[in-house]
Structures are given as C-alpha cells and as structure tokens.
mmCIF file of the N, C-alpha and C atoms, coordinates in Angstrom:
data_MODEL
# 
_entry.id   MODEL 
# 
loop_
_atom_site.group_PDB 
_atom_site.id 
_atom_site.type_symbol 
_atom_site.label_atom_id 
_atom_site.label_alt_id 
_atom_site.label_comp_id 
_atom_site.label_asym_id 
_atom_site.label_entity_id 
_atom_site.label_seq_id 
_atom_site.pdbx_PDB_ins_code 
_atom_site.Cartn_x 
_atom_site.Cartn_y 
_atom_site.Cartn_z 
_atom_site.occupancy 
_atom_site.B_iso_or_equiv 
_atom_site.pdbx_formal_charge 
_atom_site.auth_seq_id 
_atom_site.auth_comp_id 
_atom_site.auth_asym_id 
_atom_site.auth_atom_id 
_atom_site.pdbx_PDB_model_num 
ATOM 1   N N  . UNK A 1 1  ? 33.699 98.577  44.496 1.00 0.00 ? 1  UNK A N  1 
ATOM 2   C CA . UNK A 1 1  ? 33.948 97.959  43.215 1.00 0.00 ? 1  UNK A CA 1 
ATOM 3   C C  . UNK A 1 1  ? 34.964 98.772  42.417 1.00 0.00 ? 1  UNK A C  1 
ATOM 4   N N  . UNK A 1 2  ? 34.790 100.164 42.591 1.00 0.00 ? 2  UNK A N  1 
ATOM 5   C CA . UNK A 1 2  ? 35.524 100.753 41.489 1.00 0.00 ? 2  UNK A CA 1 
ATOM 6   C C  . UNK A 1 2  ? 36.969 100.800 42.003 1.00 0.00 ? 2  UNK A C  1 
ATOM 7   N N  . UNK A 1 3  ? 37.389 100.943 43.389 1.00 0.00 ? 3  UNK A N  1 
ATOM 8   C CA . UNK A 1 3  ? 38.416 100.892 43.671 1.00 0.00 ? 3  UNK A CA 1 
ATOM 9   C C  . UNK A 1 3  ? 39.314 99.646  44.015 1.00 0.00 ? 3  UNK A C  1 
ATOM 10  N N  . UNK A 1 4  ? 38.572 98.266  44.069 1.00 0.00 ? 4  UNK A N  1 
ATOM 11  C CA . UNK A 1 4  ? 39.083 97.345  43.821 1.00 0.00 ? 4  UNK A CA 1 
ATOM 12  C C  . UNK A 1 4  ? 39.176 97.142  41.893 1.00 0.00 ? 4  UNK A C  1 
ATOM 13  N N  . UNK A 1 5  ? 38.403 97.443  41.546 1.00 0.00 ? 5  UNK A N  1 
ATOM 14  C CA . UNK A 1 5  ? 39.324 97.853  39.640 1.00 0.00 ? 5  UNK A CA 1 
ATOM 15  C C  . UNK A 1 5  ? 40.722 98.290  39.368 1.00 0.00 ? 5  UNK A C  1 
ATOM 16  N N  . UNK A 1 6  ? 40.299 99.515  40.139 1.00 0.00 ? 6  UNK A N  1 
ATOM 17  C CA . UNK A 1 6  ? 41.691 100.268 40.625 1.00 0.00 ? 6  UNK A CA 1 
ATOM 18  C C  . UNK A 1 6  ? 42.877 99.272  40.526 1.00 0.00 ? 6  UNK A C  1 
ATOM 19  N N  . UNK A 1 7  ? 42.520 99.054  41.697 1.00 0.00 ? 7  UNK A N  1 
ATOM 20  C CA . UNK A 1 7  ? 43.813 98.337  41.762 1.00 0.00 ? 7  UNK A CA 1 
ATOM 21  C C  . UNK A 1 7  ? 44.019 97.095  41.483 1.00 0.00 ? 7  UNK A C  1 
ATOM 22  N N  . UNK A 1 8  ? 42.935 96.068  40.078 1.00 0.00 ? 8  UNK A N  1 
ATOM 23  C CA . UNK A 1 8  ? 43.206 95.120  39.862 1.00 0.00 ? 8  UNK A CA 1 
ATOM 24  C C  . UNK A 1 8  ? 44.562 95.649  38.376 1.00 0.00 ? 8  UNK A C  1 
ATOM 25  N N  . UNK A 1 9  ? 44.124 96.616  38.325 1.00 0.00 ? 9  UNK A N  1 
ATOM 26  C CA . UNK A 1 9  ? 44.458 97.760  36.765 1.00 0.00 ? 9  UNK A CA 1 
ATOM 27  C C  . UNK A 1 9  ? 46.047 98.112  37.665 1.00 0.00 ? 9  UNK A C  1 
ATOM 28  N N  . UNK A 1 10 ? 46.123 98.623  38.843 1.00 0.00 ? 10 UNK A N  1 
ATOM 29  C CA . UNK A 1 10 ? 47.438 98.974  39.202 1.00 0.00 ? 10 UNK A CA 1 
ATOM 30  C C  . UNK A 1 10 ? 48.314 97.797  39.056 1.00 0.00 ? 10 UNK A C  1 
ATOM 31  N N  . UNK A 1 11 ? 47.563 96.507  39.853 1.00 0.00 ? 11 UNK A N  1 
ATOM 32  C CA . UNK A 1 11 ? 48.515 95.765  40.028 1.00 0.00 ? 11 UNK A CA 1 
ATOM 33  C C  . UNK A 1 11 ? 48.708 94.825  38.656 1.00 0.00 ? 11 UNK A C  1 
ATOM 34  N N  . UNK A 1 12 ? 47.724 94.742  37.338 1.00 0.00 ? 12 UNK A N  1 
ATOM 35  C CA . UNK A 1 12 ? 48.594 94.347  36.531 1.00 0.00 ? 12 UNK A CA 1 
ATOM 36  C C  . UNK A 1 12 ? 49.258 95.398  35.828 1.00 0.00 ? 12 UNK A C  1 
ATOM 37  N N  . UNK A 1 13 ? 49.506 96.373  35.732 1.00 0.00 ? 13 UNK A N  1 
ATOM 38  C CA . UNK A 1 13 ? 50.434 97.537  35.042 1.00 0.00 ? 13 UNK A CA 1 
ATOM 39  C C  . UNK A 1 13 ? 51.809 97.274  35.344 1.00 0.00 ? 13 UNK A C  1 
ATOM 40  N N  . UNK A 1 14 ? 51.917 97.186  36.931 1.00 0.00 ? 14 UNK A N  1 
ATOM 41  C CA . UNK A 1 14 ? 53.259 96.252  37.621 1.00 0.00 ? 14 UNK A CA 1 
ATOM 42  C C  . UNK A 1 14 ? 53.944 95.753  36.055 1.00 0.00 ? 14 UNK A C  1 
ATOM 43  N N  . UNK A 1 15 ? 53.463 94.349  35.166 1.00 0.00 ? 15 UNK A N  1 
ATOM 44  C CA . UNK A 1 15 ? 53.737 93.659  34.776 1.00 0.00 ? 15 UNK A CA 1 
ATOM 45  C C  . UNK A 1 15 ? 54.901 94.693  33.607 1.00 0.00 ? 15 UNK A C  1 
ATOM 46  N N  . UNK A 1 16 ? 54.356 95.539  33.013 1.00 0.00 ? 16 UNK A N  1 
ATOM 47  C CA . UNK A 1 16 ? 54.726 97.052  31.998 1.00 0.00 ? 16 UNK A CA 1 
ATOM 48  C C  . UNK A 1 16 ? 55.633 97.175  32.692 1.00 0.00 ? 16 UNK A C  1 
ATOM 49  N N  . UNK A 1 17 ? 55.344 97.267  33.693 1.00 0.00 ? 17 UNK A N  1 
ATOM 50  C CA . UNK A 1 17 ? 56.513 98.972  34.627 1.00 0.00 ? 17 UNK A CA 1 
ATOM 51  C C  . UNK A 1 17 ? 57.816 97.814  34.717 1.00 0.00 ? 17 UNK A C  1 
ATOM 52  N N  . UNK A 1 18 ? 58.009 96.684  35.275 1.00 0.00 ? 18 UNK A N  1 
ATOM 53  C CA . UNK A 1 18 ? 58.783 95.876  35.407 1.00 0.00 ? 18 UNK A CA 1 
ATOM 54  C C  . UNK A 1 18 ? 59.412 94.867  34.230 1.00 0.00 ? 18 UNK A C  1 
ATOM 55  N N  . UNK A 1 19 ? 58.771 94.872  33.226 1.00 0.00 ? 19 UNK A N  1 
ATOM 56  C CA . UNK A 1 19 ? 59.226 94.363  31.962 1.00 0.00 ? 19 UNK A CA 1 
ATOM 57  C C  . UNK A 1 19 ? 59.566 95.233  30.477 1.00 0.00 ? 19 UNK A C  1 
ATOM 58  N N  . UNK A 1 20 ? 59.568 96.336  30.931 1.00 0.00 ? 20 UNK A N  1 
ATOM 59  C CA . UNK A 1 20 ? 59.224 97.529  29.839 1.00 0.00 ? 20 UNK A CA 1 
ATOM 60  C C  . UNK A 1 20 ? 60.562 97.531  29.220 1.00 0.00 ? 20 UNK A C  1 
ATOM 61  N N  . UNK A 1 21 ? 61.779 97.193  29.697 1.00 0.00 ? 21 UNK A N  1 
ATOM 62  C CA . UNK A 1 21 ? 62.987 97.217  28.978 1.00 0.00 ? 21 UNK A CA 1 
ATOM 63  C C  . UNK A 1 21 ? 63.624 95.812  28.983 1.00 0.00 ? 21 UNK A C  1 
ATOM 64  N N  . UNK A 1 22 ? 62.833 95.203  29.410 1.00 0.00 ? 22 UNK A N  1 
ATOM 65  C CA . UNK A 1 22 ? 63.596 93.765  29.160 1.00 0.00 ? 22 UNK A CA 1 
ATOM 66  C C  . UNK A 1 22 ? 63.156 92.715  27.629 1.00 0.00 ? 22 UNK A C  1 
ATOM 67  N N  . UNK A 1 23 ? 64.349 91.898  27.200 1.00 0.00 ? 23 UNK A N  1 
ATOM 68  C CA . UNK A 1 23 ? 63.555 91.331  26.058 1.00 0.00 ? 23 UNK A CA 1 
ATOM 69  C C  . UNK A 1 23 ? 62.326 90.745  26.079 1.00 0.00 ? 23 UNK A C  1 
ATOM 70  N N  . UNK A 1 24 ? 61.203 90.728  25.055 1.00 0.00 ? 24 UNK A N  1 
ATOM 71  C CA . UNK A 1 24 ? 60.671 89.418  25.254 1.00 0.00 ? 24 UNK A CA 1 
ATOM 72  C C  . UNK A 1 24 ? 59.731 88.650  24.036 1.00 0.00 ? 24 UNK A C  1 
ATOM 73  N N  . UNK A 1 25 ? 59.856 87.498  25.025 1.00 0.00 ? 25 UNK A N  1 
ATOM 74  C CA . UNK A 1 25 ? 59.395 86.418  24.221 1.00 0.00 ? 25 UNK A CA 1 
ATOM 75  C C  . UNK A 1 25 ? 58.014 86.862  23.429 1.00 0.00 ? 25 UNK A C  1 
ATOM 76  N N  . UNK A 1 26 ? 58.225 86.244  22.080 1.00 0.00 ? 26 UNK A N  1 
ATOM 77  C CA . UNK A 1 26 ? 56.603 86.821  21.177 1.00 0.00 ? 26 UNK A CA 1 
ATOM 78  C C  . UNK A 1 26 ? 56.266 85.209  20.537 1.00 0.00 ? 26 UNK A C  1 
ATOM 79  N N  . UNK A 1 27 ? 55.241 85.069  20.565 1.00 0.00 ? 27 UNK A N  1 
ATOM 80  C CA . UNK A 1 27 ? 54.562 83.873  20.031 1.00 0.00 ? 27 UNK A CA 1 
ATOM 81  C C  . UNK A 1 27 ? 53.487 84.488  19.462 1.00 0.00 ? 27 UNK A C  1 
ATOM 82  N N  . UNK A 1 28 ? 52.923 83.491  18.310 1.00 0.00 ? 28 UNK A N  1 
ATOM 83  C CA . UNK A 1 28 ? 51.914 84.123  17.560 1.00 0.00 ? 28 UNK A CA 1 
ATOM 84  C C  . UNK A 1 28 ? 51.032 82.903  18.241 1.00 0.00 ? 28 UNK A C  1 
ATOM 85  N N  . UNK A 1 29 ? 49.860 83.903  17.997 1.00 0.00 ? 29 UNK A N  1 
ATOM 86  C CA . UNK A 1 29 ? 48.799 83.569  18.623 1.00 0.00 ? 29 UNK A CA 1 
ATOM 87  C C  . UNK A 1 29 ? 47.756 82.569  16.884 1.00 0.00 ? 29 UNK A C  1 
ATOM 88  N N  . UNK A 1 30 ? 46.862 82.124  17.479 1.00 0.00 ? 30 UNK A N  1 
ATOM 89  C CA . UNK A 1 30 ? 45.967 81.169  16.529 1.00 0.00 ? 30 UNK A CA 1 
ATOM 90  C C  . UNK A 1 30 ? 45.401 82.235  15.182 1.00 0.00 ? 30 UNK A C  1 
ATOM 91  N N  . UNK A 1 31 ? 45.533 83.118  15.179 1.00 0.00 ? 31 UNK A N  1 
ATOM 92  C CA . UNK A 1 31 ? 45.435 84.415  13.810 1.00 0.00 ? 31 UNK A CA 1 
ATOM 93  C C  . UNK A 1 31 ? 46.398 84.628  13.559 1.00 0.00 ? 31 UNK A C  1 
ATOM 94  N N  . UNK A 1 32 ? 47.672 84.436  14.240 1.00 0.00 ? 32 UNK A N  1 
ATOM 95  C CA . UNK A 1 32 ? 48.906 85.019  13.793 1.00 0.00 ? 32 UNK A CA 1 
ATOM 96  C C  . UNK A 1 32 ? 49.396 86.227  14.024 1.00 0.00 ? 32 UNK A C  1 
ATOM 97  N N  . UNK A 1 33 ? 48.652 86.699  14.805 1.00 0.00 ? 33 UNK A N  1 
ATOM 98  C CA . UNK A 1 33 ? 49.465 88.261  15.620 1.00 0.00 ? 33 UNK A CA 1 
ATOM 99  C C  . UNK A 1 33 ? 50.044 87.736  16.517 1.00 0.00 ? 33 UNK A C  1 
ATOM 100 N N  . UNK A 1 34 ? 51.215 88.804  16.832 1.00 0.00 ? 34 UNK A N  1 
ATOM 101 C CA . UNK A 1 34 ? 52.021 88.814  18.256 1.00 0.00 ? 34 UNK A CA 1 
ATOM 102 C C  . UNK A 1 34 ? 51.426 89.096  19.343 1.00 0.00 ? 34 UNK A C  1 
ATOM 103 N N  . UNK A 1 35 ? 51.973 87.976  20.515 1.00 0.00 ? 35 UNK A N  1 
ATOM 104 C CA . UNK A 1 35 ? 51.831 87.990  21.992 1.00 0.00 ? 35 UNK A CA 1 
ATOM 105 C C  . UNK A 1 35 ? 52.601 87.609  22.396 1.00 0.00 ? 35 UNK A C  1 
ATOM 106 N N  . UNK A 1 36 ? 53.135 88.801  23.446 1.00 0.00 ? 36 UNK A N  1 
ATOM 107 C CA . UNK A 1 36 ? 54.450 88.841  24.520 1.00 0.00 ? 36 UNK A CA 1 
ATOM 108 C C  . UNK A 1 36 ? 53.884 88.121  25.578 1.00 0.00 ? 36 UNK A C  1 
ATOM 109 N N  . UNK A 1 37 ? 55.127 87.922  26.290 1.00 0.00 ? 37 UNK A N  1 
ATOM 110 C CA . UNK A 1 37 ? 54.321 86.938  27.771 1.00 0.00 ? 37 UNK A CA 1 
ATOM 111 C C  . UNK A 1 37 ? 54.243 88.028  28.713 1.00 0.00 ? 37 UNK A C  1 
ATOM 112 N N  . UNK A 1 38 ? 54.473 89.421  28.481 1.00 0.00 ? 38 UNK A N  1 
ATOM 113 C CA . UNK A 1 38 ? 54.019 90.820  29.379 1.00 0.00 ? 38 UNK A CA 1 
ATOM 114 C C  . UNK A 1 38 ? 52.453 90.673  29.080 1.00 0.00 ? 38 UNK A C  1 
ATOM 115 N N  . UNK A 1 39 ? 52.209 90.765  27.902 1.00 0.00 ? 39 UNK A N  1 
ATOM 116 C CA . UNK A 1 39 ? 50.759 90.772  27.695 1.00 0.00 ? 39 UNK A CA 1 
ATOM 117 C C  . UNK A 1 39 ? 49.914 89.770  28.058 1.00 0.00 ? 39 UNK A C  1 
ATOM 118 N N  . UNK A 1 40 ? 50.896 88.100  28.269 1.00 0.00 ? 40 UNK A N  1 
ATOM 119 C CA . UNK A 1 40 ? 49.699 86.967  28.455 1.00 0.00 ? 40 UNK A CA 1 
ATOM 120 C C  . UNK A 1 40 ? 49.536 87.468  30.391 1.00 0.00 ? 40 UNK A C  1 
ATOM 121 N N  . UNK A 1 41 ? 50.634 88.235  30.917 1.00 0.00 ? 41 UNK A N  1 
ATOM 122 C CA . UNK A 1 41 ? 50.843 87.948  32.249 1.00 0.00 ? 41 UNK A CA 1 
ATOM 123 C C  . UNK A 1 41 ? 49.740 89.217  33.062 1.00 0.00 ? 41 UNK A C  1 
ATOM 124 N N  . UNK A 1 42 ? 49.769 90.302  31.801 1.00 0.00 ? 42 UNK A N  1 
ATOM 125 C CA . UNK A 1 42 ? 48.520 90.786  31.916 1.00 0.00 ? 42 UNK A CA 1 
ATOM 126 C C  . UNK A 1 42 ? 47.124 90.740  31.993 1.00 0.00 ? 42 UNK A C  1 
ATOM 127 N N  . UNK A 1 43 ? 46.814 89.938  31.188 1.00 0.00 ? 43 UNK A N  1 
ATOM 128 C CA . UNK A 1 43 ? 45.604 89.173  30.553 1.00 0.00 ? 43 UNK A CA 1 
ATOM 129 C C  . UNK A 1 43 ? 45.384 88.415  31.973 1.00 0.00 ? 43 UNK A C  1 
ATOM 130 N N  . UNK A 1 44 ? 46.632 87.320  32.372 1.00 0.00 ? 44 UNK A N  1 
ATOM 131 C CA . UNK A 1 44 ? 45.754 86.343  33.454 1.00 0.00 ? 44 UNK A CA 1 
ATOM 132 C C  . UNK A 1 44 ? 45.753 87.074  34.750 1.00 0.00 ? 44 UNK A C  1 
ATOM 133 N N  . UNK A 1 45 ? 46.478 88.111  35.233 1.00 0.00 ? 45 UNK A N  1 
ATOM 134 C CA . UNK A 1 45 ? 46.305 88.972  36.093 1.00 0.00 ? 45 UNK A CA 1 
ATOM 135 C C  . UNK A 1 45 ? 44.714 89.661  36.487 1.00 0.00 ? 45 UNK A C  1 
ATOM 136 N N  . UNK A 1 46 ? 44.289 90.318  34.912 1.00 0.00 ? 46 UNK A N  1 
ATOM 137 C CA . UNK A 1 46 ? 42.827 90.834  35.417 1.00 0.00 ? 46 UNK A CA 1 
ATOM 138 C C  . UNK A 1 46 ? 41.872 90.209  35.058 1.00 0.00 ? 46 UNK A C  1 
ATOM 139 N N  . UNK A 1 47 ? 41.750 88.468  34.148 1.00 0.00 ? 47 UNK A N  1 
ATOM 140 C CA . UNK A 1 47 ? 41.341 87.298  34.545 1.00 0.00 ? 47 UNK A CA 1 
ATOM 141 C C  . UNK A 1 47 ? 41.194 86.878  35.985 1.00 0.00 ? 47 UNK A C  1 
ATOM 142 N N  . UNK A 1 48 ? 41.910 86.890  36.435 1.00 0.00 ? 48 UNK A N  1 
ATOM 143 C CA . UNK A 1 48 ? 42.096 86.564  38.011 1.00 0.00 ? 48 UNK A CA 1 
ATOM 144 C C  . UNK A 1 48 ? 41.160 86.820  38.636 1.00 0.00 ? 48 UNK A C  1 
ATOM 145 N N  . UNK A 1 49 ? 41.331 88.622  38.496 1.00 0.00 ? 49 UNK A N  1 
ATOM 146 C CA . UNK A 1 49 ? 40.587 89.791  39.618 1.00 0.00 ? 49 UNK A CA 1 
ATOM 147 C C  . UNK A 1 49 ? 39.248 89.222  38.828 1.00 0.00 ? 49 UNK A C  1 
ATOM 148 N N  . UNK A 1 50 ? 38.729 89.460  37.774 1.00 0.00 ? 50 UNK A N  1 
ATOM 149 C CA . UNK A 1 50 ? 37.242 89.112  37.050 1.00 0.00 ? 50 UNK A CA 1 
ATOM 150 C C  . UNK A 1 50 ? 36.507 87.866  37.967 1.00 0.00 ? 50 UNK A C  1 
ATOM 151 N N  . UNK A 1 51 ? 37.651 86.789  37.730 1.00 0.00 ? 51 UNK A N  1 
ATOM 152 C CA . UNK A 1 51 ? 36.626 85.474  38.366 1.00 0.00 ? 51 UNK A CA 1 
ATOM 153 C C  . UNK A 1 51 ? 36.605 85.699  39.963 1.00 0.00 ? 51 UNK A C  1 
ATOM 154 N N  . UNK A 1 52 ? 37.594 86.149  40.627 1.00 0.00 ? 52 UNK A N  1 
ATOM 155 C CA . UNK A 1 52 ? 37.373 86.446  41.960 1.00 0.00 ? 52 UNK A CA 1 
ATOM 156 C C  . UNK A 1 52 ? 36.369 87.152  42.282 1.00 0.00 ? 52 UNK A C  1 
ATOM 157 N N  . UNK A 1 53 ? 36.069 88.243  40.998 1.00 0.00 ? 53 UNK A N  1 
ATOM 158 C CA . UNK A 1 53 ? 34.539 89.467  41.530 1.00 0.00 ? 53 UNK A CA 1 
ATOM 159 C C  . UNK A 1 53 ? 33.389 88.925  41.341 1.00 0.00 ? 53 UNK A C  1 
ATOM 160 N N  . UNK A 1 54 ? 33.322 87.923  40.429 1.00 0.00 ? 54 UNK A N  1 
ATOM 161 C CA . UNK A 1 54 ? 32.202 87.211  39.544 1.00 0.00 ? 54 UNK A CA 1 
ATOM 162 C C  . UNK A 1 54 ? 31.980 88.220  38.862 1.00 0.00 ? 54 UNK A C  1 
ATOM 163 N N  . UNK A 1 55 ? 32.781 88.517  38.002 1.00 0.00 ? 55 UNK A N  1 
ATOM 164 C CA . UNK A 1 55 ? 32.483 89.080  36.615 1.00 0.00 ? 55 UNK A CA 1 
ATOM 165 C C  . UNK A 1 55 ? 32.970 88.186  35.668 1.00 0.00 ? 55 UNK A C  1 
ATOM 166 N N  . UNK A 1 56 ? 32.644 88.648  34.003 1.00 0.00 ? 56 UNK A N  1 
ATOM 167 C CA . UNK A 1 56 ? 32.842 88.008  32.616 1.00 0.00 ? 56 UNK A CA 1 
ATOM 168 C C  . UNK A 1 56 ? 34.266 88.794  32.519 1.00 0.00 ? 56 UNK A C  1 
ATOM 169 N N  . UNK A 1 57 ? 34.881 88.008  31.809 1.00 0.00 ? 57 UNK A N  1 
ATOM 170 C CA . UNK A 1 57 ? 36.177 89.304  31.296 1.00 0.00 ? 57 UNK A CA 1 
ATOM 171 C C  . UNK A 1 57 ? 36.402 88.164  29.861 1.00 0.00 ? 57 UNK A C  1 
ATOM 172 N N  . UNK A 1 58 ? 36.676 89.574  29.304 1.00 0.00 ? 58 UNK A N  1 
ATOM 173 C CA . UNK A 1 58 ? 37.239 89.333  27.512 1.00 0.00 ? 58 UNK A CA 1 
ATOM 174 C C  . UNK A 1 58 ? 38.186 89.980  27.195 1.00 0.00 ? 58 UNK A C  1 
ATOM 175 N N  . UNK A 1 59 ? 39.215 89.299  26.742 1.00 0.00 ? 59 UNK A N  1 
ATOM 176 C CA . UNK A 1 59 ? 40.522 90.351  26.314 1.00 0.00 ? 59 UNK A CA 1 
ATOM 177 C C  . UNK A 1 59 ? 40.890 89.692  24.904 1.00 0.00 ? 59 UNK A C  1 
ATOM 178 N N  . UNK A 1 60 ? 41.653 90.613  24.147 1.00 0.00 ? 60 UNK A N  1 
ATOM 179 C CA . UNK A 1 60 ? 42.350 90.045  22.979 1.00 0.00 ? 60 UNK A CA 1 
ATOM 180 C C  . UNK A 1 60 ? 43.011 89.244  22.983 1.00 0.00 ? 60 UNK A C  1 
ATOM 181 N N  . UNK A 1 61 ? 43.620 89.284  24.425 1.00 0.00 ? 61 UNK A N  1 
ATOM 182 C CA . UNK A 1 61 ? 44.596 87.837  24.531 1.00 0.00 ? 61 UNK A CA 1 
ATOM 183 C C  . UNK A 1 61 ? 44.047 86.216  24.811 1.00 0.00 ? 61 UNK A C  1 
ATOM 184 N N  . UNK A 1 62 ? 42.447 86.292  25.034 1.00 0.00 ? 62 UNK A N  1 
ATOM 185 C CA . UNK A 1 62 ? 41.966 85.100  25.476 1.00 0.00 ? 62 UNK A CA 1 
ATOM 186 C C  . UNK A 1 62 ? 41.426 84.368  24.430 1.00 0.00 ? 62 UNK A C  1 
ATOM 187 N N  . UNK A 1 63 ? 40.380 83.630  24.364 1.00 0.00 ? 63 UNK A N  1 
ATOM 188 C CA . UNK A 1 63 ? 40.414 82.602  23.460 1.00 0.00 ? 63 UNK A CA 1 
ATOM 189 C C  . UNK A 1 63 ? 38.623 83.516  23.206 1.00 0.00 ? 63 UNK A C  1 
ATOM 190 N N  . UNK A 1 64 ? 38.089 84.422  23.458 1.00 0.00 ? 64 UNK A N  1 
ATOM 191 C CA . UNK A 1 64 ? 37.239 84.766  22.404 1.00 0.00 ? 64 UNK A CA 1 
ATOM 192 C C  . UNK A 1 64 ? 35.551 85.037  23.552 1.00 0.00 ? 64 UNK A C  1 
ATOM 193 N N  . UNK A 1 65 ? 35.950 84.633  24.509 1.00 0.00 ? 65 UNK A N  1 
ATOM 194 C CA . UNK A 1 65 ? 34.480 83.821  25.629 1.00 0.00 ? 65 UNK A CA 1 
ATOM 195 C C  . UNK A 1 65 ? 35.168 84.864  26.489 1.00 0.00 ? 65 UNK A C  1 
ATOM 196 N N  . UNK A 1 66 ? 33.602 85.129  27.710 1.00 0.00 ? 66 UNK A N  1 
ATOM 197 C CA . UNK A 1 66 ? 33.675 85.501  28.150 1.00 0.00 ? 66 UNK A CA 1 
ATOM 198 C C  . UNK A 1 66 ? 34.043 84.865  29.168 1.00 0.00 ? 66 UNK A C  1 
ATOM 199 N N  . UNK A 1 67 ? 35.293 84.650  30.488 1.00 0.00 ? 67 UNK A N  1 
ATOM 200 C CA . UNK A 1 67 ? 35.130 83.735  31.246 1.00 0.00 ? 67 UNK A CA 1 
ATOM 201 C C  . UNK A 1 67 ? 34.774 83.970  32.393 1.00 0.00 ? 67 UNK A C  1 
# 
C-alpha cells in the first residue's frame, strides 16, 4: 500500500515537474479561488489511484465528498 502511494504521489508530481514553467490557465472555482489545470490534472490523477485502491479521497480541488 504504502509504496503504491508512493508512486501514485510520484506520478502525479510529473504534472509540477512538467508544467512548472509553462503558462497556465486559472479558472475560479465555485468560492472564487484560483485553479490551474496543473492542479485539476493533479487532483484527477490521485482521484484515479483512490478509486482504483478503494479508498475515499478529498482534495480542495473536488467538489467537497469523499469519492
């Protein structure tokens, strides 16, 4: 378990390491803070790994539920 974390955490960091100097897009979210699409691409990345483990996952970027 812990090392498939590992690397659900390595492989969305990818998203940082590869977008870290490029522009990007910001949309405000339903409160009105900023969200980059680095961060939504993060978010559905360790979404992903969560429902594949059968775990809950909650992030700031989701809509509030655990999914």
């Amino acid at each position: 378990m812990v090392q498939s974390l590992l690397s659900a955490v390595r492989s969305a960091g990818v998203h940082i390491v590869e977008d870290f100097r490029k522009p990007q897009t910001r949309h405000l979210k339903a409160d009105g803070s900023p969200v980059t699409e680095t961060d939504m691409a993060i978010h559905y990345s360790l979404l992903h790994w969560s429902q594949q483990m059968g775990y809950g996952y909650i992030s700031e970027e989701g809509n509030g539920n655990i999914n």
